[in-house]
ZAMARGU-4260 file (C-alpha; in steps of 0.2 Angstrom, whole numbers, plus 5000, padded with zeros to 4 digits):
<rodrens>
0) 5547/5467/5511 | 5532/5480/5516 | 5518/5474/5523 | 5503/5481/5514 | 5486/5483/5522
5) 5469/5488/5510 | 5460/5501/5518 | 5444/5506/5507 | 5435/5524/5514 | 5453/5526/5521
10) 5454/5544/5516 | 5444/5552/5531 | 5436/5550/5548 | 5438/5530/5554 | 5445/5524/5540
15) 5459/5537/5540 | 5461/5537/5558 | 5465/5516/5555 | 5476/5519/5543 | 5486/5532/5552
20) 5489/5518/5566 | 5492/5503/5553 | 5507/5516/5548 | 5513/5516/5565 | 5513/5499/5568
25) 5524/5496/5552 | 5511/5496/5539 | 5508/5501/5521 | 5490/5507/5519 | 5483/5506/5504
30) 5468/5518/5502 | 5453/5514/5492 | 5441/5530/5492 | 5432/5546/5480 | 5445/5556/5490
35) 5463/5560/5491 | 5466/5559/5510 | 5472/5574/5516 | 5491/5565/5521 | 5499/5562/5503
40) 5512/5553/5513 | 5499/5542/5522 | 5502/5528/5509 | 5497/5521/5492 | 5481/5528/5487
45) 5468/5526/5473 | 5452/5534/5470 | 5437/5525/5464 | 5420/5522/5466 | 5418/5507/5479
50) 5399/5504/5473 | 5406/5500/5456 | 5409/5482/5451 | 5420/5486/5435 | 5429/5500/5445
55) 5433/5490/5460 | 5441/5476/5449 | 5454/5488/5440 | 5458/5494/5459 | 5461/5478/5466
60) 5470/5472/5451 | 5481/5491/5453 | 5484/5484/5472 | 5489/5467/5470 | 5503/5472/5458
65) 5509/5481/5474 | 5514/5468/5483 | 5507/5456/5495 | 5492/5461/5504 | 5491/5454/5521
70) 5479/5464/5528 | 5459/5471/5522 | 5449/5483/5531 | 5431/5484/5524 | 5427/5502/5531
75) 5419/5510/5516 | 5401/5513/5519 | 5384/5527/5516 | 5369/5527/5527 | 5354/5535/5517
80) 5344/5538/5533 | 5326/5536/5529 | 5309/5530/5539 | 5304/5515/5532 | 5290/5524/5525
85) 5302/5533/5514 | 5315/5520/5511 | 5318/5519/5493 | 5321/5501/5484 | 5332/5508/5474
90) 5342/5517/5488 | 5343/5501/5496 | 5354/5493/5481 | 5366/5508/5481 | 5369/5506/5497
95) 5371/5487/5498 | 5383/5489/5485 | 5395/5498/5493 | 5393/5493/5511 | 5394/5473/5509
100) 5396/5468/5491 | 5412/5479/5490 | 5416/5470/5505 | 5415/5453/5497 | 5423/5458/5482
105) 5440/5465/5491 | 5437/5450/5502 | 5437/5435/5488 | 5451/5447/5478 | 5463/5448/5492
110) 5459/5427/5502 | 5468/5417/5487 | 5485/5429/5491 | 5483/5425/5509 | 5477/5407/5508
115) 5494/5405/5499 | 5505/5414/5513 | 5494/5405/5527 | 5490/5421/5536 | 5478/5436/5535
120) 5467/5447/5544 | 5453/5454/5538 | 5442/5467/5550 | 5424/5472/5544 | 5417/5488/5551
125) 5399/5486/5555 | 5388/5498/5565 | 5379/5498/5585 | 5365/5501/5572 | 5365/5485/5566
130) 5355/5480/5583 | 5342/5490/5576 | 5341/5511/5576 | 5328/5522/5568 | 5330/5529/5550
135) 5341/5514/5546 | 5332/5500/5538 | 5342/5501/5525 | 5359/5502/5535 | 5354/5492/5548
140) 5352/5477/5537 | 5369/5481/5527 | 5378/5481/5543 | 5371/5465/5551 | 5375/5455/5534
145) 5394/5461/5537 | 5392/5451/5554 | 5384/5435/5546 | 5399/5436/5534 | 5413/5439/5547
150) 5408/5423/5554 | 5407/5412/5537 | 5422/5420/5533 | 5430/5416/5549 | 5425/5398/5547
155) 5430/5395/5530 | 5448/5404/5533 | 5454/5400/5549 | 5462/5381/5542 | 5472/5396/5531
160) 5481/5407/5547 | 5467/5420/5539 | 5456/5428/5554 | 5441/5437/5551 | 5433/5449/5564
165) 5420/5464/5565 | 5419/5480/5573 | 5403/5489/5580 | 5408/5508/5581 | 5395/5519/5591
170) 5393/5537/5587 | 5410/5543/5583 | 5415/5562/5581 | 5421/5562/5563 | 5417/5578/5554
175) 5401/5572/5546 | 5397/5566/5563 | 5399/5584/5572 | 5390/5591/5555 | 5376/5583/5558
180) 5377/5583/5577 | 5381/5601/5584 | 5387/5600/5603 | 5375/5612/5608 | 5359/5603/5599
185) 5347/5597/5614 | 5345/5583/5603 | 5365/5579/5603 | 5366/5579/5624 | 5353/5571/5626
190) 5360/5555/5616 | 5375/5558/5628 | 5362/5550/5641 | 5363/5534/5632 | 5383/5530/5632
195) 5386/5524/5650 | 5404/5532/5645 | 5398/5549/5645 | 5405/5554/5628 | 5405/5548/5609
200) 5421/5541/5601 | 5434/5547/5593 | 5442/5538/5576 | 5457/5534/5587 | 5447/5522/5599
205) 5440/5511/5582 | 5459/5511/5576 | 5464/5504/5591 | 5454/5490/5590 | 5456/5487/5574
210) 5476/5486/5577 | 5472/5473/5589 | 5462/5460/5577 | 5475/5465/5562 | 5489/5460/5573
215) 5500/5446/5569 | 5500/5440/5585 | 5482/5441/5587 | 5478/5423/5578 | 5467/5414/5590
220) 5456/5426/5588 | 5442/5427/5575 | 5424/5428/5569 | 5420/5441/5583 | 5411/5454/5585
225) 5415/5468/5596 | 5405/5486/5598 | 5414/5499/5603 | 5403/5511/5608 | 5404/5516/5625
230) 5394/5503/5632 | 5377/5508/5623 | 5375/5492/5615 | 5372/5485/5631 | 5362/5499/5639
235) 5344/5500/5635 | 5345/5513/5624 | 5358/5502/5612 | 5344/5490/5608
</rodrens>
């Protein structure tokens, strides 16, 4: 029987990267985004609009008639940088929406399956900028309710075989990443100052921690938070 893993923001950048290992370990990803990836072959996919209640329902309703989901990654997320000068109420509720509530929603549609199987693992990507970062009031606080989550979650769960854990990615070098940060920008080496690694991540090194929580074998281990970034959320500069 395959083994089928939710992915939502599974066409590009992390979320893709994840998928491509969950593949390799044996895995159908299910992909939950606006966009085809650019693998047809990479697994099941289905496009919607995360940050719509109605639209998320009919997806997960698509999914389940797939098989059995063992596996959810809450990836899909928007950041809306703004000062909090600028930060715009209404901004905040679009992103809310899709960077937590679409989480719960996967989250409470996919638990009842898992519950009845008595094992699950759930990963929730957070943020490094959910210790604080400017221009992200507004993703800041999305990303550090994903952790407070994680953790009820991981309580109410674990008598179920269902672990839940976060990740923290630092900067990572996704194509909207080097968009926005050119190598040659002052300001772009300057941040490299801040990782005690000396470099920003790639995809692959998020996807291979995800692979760790989402393994079966990984079931004492839950409600944790883990930042990969390099060291940064340790250094100074992280907080």
């Amino acid at each position: 029987m395959a083994e089928y893993a939710l992915v939502t923001g599974g066409s590009q950048g992390i979320g893709l990267a994840i998928c491509r290992r969950l593949k390799t370990d044996g895995h159908t990803p299910i992909i939950f985004d606006r966009v085809a990836p650019e693998d047809p072959n990479i697994g099941e996919f289905c496009q919607v609009d995360l940050s719509d209640l109605d639209a998320t329902k009919k997806a997960l309703d698509w999914a389940l008639t797939l098989g059995s989901i063992s596996r959810l990654v809450n990836n899909v997320g928007v950041v809306m940088p703004a000062l909090l000068e600028d930060t715009r109420l209404e901004d905040f509720d679009k992103l809310m929406a899709l960077n937590l509530r679409c989480a719960i929603q996967c989250t409470q549609a996919l638990a009842p399956g898992m519950r009845e199987r008595q094992m699950g693992r759930i990963v929730n990507i957070s943020s490094r900028a959910a210790l604080g970062k400017v221009l992200r009031t507004n993703y800041s606080a999305s990303k550090a309710g994903l952790i407070g989550v994680t953790r009820t979650w991981a309580l109410e769960m674990a008598p179920d075989g269902i672990t839940v854990n976060c990740i923290g990615p630092g900067p990572v070098a996704t194509e909207l990443y080097k968009k926005a940060n050119p190598a040659d920008d002052p300001r772009t080496i300057a941040s490299l100052s801040t990782i005690p690694a000396g470099r920003v991540g790639n995809p692959e090194d998020i996807a291979q921690t995800a692979a760790f929580f989402l393994h079966e074998d990984s079931g004492f281990v839950t409600g944790q938070m883990l930042y990969v970034c390099g060291g940064s959320s340790i250094s100074r500069a992280g907080v």
